[in-house]
Structures are given as C-alpha cells and as structure tokens.
N, CA, C and O atoms as a GROMACS GRO file, in nm:
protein
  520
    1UNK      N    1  17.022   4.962  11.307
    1UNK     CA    2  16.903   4.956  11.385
    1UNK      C    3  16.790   5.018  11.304
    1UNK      O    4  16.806   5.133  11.264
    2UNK      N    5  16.668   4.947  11.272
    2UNK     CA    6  16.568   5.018  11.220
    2UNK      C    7  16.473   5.062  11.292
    2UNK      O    8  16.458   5.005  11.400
    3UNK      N    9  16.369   5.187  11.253
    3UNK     CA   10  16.306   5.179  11.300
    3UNK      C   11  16.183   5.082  11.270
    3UNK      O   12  16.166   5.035  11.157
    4UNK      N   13  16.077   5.048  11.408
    4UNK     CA   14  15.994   5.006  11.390
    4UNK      C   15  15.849   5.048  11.397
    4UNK      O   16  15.838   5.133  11.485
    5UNK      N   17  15.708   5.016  11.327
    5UNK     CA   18  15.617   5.098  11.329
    5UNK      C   19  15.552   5.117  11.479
    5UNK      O   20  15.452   5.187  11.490
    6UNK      N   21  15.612   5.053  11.593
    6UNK     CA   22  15.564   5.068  11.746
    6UNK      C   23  15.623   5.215  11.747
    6UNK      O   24  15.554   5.316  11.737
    7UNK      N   25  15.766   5.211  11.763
    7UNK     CA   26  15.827   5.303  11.794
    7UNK      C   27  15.791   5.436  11.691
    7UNK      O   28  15.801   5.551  11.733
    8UNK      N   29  15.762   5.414  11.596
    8UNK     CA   30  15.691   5.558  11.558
    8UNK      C   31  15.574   5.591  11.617
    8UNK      O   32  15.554   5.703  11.665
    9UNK      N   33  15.472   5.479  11.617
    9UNK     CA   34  15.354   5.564  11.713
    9UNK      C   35  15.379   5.560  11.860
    9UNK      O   36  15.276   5.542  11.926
   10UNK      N   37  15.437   5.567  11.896
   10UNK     CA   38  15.475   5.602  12.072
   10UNK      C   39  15.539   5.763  12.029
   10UNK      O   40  15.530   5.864  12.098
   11UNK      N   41  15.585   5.753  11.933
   11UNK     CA   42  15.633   5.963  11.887
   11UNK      C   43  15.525   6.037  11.917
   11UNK      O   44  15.519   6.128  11.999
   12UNK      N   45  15.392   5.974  11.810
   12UNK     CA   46  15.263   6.034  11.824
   12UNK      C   47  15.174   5.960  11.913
   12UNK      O   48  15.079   5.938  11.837
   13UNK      N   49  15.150   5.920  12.002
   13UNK     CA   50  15.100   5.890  12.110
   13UNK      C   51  15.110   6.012  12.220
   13UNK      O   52  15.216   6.035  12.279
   14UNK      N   53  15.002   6.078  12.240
   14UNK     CA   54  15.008   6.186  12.323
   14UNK      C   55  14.901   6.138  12.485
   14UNK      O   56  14.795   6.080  12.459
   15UNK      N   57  14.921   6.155  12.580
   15UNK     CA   58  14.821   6.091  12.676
   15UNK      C   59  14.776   6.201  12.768
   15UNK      O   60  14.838   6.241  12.866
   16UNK      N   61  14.684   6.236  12.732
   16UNK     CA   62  14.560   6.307  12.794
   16UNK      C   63  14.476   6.226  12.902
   16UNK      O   64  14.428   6.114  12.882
   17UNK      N   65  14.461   6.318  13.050
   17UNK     CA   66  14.335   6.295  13.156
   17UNK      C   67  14.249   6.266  13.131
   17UNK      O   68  14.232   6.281  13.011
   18UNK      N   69  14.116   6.200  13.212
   18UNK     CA   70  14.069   6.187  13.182
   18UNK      C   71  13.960   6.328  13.214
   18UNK      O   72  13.856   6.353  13.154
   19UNK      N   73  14.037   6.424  13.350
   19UNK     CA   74  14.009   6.508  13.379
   19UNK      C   75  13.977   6.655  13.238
   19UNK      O   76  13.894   6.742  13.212
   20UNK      N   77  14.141   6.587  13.169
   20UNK     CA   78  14.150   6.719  13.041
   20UNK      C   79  14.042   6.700  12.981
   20UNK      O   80  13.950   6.779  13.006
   21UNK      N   81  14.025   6.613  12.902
   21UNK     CA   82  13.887   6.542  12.862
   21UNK      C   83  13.750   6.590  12.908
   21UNK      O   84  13.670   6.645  12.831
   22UNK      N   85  13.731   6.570  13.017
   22UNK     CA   86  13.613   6.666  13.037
   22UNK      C   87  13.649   6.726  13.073
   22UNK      O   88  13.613   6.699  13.188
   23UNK      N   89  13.739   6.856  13.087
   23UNK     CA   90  13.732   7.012  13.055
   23UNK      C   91  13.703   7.042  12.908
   23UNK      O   92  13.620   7.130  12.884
   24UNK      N   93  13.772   6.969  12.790
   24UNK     CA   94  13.749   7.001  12.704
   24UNK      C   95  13.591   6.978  12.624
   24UNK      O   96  13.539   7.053  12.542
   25UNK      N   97  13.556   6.893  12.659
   25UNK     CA   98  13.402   6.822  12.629
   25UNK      C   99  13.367   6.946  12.669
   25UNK      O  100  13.360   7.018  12.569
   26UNK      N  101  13.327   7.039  12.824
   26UNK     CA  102  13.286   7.133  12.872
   26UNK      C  103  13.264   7.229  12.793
   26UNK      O  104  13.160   7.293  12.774
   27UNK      N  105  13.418   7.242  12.727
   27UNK     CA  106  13.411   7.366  12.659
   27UNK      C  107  13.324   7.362  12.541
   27UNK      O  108  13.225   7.430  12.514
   28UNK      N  109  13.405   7.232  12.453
   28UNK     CA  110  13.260   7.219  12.304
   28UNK      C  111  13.129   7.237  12.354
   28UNK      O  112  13.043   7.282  12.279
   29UNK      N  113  13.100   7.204  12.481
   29UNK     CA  114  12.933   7.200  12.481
   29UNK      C  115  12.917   7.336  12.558
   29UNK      O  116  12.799   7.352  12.588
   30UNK      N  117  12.982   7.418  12.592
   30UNK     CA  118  12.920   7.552  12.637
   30UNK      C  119  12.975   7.641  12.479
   30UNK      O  120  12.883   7.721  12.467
   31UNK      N  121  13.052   7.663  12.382
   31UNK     CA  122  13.084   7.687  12.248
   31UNK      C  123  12.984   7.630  12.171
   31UNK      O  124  12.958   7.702  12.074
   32UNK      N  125  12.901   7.506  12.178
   32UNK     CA  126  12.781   7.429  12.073
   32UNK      C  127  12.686   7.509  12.159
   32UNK      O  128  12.635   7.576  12.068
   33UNK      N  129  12.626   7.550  12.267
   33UNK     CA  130  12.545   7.610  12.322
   33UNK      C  131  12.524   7.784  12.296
   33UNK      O  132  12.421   7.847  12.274
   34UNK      N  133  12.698   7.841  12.311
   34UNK     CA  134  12.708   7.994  12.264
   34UNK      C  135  12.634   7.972  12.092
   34UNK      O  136  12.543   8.047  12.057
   35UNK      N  137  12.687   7.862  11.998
   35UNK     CA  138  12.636   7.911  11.873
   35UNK      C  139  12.514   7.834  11.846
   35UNK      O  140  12.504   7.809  11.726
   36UNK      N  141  12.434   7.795  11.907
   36UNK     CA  142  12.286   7.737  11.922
   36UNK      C  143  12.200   7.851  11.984
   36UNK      O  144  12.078   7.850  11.969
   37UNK      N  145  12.263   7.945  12.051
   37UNK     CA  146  12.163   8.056  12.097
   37UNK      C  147  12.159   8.202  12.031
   37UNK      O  148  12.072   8.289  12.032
   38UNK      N  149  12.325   8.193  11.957
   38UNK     CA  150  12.333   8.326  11.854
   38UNK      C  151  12.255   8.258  11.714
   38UNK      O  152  12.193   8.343  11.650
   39UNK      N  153  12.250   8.142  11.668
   39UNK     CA  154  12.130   8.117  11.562
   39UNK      C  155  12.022   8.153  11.584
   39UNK      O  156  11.960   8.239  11.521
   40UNK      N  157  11.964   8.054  11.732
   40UNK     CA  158  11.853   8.130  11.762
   40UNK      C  159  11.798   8.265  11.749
   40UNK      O  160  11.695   8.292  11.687
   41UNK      N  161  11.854   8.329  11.796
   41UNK     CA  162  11.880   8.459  11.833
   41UNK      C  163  11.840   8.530  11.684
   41UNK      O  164  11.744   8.604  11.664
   42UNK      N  165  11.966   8.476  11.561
   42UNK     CA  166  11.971   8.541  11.426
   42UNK      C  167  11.811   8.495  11.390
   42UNK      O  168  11.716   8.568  11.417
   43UNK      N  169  11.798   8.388  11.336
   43UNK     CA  170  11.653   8.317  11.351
   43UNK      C  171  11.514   8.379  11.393
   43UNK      O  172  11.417   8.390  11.318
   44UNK      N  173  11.520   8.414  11.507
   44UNK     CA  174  11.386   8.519  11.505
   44UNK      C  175  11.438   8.648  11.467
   44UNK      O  176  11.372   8.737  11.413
   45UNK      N  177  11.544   8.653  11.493
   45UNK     CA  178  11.556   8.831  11.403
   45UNK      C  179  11.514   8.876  11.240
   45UNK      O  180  11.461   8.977  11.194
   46UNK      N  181  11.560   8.758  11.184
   46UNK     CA  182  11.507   8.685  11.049
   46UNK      C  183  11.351   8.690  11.035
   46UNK      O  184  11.275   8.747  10.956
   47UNK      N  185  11.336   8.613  11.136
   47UNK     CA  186  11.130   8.585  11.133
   47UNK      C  187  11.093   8.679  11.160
   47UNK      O  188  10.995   8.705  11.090
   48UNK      N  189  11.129   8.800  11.270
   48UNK     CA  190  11.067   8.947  11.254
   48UNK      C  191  11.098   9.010  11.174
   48UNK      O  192  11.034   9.115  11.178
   49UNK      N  193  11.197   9.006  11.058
   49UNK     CA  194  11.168   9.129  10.950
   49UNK      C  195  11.074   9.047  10.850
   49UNK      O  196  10.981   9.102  10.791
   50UNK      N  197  11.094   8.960  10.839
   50UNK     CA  198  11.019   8.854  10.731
   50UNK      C  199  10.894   8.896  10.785
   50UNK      O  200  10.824   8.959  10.706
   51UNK      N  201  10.843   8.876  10.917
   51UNK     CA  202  10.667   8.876  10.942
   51UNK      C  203  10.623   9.036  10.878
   51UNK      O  204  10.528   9.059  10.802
   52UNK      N  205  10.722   9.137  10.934
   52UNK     CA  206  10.679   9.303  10.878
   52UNK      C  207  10.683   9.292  10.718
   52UNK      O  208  10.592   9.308  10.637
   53UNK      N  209  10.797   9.264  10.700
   53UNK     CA  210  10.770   9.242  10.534
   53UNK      C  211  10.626   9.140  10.518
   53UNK      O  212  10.531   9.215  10.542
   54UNK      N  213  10.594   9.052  10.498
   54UNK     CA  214  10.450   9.025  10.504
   54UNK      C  215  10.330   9.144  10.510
   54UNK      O  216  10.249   9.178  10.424
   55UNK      N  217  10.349   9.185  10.621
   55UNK     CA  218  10.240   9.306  10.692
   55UNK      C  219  10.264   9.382  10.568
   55UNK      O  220  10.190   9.360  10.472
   56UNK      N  221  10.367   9.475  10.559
   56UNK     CA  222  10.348   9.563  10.449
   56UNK      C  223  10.302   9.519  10.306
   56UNK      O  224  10.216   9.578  10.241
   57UNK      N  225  10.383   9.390  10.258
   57UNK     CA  226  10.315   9.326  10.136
   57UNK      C  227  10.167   9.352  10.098
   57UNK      O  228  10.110   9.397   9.998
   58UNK      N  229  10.127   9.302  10.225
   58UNK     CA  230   9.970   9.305  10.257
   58UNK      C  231   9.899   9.402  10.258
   58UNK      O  232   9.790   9.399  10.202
   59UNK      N  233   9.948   9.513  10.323
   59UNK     CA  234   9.882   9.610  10.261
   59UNK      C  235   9.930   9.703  10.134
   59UNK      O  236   9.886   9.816  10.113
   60UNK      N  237  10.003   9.652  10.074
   60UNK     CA  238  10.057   9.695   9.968
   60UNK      C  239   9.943   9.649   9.825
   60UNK      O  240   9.900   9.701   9.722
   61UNK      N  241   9.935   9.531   9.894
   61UNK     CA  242   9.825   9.483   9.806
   61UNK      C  243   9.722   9.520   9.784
   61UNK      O  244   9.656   9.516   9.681
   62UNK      N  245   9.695   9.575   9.922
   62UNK     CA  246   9.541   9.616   9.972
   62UNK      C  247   9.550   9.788   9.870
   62UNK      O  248   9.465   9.832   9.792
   63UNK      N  249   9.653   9.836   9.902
   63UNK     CA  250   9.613  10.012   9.827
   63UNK      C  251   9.705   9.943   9.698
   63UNK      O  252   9.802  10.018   9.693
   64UNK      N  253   9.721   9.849   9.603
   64UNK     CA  254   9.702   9.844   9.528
   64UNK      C  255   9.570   9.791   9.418
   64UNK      O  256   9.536   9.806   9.301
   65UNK      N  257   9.534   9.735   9.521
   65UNK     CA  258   9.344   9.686   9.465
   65UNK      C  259   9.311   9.823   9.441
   65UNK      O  260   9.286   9.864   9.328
   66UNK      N  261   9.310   9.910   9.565
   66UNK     CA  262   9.232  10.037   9.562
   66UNK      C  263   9.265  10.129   9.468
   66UNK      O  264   9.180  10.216   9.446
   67UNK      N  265   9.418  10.134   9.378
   67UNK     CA  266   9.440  10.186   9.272
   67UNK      C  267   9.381  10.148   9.171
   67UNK      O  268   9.351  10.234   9.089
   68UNK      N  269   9.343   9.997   9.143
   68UNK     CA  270   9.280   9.958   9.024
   68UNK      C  271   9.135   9.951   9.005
   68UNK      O  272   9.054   9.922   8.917
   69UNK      N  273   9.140   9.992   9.135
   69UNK     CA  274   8.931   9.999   9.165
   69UNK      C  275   8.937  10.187   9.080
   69UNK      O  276   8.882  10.225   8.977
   70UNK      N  277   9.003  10.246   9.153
   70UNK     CA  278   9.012  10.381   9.120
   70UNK      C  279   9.049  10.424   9.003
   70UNK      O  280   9.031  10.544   8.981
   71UNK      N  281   9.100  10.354   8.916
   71UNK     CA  282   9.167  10.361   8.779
   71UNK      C  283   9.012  10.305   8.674
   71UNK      O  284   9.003  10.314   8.551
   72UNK      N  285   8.939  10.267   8.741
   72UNK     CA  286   8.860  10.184   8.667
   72UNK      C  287   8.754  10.297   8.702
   72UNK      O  288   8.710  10.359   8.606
   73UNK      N  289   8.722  10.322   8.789
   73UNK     CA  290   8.578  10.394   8.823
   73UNK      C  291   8.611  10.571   8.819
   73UNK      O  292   8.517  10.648   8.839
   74UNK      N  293   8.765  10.628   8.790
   74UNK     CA  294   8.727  10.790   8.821
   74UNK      C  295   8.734  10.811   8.685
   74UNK      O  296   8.791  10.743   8.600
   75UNK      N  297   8.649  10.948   8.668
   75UNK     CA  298   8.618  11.021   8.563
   75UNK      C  299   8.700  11.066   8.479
   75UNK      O  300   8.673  11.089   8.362
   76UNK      N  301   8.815  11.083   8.537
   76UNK     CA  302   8.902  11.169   8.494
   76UNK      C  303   9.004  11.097   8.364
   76UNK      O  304   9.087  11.149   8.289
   77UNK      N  305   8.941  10.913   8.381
   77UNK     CA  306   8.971  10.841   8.287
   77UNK      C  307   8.956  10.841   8.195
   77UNK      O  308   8.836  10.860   8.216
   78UNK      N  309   8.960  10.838   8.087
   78UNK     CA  310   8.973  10.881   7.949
   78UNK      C  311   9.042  10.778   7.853
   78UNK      O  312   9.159  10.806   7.825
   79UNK      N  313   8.977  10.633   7.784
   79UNK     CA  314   9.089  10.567   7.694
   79UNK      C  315   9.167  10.492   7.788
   79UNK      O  316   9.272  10.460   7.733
   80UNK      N  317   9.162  10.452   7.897
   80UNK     CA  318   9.242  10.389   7.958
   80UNK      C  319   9.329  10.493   8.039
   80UNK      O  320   9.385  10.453   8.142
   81UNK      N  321   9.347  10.648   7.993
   81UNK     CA  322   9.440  10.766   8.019
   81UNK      C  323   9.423  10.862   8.128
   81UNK      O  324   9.348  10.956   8.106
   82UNK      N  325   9.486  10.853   8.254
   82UNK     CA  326   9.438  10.978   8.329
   82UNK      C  327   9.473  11.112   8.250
   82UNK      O  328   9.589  11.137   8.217
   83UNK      N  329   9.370  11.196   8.222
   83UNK     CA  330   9.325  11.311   8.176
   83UNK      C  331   9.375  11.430   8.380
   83UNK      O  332   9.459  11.516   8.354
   84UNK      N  333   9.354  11.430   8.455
   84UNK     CA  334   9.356  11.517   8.555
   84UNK      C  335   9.509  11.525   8.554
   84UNK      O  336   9.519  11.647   8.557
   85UNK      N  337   9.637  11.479   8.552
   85UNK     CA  338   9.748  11.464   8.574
   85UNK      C  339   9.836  11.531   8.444
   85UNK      O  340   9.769  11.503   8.345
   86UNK      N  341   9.927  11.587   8.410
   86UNK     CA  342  10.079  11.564   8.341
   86UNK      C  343  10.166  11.520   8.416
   86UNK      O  344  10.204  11.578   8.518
   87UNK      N  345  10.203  11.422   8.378
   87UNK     CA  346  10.361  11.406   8.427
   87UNK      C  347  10.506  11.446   8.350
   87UNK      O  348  10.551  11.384   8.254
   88UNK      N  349  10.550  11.533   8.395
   88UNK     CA  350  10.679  11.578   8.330
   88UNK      C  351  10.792  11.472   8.331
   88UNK      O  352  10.848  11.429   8.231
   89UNK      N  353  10.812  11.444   8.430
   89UNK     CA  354  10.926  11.357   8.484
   89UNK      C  355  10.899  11.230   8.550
   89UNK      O  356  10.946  11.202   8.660
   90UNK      N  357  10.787  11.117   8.449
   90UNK     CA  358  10.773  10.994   8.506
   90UNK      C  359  10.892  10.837   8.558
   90UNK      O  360  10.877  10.734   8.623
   91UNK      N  361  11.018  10.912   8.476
   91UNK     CA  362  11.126  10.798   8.568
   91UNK      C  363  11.164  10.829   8.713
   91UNK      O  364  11.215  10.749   8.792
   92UNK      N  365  11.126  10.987   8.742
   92UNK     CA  366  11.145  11.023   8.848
   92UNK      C  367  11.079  10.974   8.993
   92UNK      O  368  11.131  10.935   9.098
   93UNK      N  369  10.938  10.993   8.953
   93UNK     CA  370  10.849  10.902   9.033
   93UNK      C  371  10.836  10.716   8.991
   93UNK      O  372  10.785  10.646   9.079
   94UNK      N  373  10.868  10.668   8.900
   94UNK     CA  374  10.884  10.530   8.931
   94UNK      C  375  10.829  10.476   8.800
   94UNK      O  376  10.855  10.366   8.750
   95UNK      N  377  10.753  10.565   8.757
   95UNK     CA  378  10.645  10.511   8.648
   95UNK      C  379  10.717  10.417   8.535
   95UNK      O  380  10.838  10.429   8.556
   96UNK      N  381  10.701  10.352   8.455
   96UNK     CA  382  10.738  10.308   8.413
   96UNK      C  383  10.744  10.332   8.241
   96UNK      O  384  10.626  10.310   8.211
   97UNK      N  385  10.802  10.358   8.139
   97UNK     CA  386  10.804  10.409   8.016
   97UNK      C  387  10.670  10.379   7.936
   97UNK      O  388  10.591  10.459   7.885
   98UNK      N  389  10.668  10.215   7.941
   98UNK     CA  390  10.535  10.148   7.876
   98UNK      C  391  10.434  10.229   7.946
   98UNK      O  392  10.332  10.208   7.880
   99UNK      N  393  10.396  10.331   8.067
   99UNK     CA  394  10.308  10.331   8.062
   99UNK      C  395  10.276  10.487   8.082
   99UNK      O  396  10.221  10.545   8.175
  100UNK      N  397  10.324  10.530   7.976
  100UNK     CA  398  10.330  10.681   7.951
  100UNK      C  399  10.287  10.661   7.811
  100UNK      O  400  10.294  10.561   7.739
  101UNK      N  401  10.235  10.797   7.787
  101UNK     CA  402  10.136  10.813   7.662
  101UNK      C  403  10.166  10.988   7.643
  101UNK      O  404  10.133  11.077   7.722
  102UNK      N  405  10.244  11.004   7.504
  102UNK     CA  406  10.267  11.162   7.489
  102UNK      C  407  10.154  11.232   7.406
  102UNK      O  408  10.144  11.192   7.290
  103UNK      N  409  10.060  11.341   7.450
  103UNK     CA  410   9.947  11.386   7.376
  103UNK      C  411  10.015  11.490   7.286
  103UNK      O  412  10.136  11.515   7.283
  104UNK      N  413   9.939  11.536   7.227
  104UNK     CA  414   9.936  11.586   7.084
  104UNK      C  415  10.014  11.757   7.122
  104UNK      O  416  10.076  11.842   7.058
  105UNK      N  417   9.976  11.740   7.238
  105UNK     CA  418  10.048  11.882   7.304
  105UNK      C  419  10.164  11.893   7.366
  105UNK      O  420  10.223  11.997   7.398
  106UNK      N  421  10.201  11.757   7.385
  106UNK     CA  422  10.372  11.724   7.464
  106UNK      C  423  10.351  11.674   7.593
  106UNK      O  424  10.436  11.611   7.656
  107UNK      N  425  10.238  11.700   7.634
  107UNK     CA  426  10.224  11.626   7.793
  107UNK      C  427  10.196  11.496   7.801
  107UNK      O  428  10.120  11.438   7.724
  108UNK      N  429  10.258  11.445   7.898
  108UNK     CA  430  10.284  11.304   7.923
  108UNK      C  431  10.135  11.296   8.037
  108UNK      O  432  10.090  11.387   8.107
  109UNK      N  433  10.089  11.163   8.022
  109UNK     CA  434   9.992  11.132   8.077
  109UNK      C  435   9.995  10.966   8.085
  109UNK      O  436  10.022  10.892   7.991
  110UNK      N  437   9.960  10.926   8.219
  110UNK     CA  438   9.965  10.773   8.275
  110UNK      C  439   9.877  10.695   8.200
  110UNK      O  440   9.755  10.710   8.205
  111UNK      N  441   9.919  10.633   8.148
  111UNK     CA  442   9.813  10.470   8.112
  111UNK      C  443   9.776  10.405   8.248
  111UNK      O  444   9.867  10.344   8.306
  112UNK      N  445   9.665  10.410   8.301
  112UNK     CA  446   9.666  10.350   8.396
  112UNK      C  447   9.631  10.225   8.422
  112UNK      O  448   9.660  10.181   8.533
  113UNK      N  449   9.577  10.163   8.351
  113UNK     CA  450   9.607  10.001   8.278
  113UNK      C  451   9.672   9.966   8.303
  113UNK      O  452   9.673   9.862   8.368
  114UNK      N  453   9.784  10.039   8.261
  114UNK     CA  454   9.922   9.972   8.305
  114UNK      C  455   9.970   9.983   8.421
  114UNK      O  456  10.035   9.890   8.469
  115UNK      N  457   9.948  10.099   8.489
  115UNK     CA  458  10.032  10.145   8.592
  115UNK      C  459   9.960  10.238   8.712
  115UNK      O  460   9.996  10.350   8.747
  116UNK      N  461   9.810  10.133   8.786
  116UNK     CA  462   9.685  10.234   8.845
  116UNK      C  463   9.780  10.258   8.969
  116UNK      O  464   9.704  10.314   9.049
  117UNK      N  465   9.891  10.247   9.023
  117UNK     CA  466   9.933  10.223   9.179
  117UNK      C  467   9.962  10.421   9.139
  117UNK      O  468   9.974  10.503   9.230
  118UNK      N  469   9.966  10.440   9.059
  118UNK     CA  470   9.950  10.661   9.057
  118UNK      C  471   9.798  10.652   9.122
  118UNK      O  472   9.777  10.750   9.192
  119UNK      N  473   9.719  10.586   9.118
  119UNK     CA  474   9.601  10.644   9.140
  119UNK      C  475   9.529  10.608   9.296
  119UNK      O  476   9.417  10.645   9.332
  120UNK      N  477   9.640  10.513   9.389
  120UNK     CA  478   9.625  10.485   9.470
  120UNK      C  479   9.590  10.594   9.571
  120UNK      O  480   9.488  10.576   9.637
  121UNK      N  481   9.638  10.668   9.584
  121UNK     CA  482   9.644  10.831   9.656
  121UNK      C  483   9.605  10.984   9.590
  121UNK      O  484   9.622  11.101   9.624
  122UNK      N  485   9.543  10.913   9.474
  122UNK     CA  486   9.553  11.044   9.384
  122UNK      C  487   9.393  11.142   9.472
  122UNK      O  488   9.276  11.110   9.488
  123UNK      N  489   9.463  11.252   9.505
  123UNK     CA  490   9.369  11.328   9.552
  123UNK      C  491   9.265  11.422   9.461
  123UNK      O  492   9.196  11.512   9.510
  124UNK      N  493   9.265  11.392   9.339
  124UNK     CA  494   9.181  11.412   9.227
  124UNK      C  495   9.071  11.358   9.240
  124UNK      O  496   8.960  11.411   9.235
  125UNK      N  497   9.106  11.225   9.263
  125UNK     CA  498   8.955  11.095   9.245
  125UNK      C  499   8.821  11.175   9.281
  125UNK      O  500   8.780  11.230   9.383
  126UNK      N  501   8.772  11.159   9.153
  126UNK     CA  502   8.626  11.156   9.157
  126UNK      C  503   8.535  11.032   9.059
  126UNK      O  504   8.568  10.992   8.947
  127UNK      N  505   8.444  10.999   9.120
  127UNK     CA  506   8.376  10.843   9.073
  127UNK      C  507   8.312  10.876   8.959
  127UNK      O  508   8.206  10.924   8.997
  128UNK      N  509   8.315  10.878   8.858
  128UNK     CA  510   8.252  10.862   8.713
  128UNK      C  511   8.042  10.876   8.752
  128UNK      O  512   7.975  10.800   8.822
  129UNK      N  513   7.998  10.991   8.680
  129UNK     CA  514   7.855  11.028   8.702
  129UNK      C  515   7.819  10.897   8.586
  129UNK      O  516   7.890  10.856   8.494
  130UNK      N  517   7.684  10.854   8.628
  130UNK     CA  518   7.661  10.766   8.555
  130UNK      C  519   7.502  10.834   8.533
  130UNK      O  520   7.421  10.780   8.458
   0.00000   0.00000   0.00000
C-alpha cells in the first residue's frame, strides 16, 4: 500500500473556526495597536530630547558668538593671546593642546583664535580703550 500525496496532506490539514479566527485576528490587532502606541510613545520621547538638544545647541551658539566677539574686542588680548589668565592644567578644563601657548616664564596662556569659548564667561572682560 502506498502512500498517497492526499493522504499526507489530510496529516497536515488542521481545521480551525471561524470563531478561532477572529479571536485570533483580535489579538494581532490589539498586539499591532499595543506596538503602534509604544512607538508612538518612543517617538515623541525621541522628538523631546531632540527639540532640547536643539534649544541648547542654540544657545550654545549664541555664548559662543559672544566668546569670539569677546576674544576679539578685550584688552587683555595680546597677539591673538589672553594675557589676564595662566592656565596650569588646560586638558583639565577642555582646552585643547593646539591652543595653548607656553611663555618665556612657563605659564601657559590660551590662543584664543583658536579656542575664544574660555572667554565666553571670562569675568576679566574688559573692552579694549581705543
């Protein structure tokens, strides 16, 4: 007796309601709905750190203009060099190597050319007498 290819798919022939059927439909579409509202959800959580990051960018920009306005116009400039400052330990604060300059005496002093965002806050600033 052989088998025949009917009689194998009647093995795998499984027969489902039409009731099971839509329970199960139910479920995919309340499961496609749970992960359509946790995207959502992730999605503006996303767009609110993204919009603050913006905001700060922005004014990041803004007191960085004001460092290079200030780097350009205080007195204390010298050669491109803030003269009011030593810095002992410029990797400490952020500065960057290129923009350190060692004087004849050992003190380190900012190029600020390179690097005016020191002068953003610098409570030194005074505007160059003309």
């Amino acid at each position: 007796m052989s088998i025949t290819n009917e009689d194998t798919l009647k093995n795998n022939v499984v027969l489902i309601s039409a009731t099971d059927l839509e329970e199960e439909i139910k479920e995919l579409r309340e499961k496609i709905k749970n992960l359509n509202d946790s995207t959502n959800q992730e999605f503006n959580n996303v767009k609110s750190q993204f919009d603050k990051l913006f905001t700060i960018t922005s004014w990041l920009n803004i007191a960085r203009s004001q460092g290079l306005w200030k780097a350009k116009t205080c007195r204390h400039v010298s050669n491109d060099t803030c003269n009011a400052w030593s810095i002992s330990e410029p990797e400490k604060l952020g500065i960057p190597q290129d923009a350190i300059v060692v004087q004849d005496n050992g003190s380190k002093k900012v190029v600020v050319t390179k690097f005016s965002d020191i002068c953003i806050t610098c409570p030194l600033y005074e505007p160059k007498r003309t």
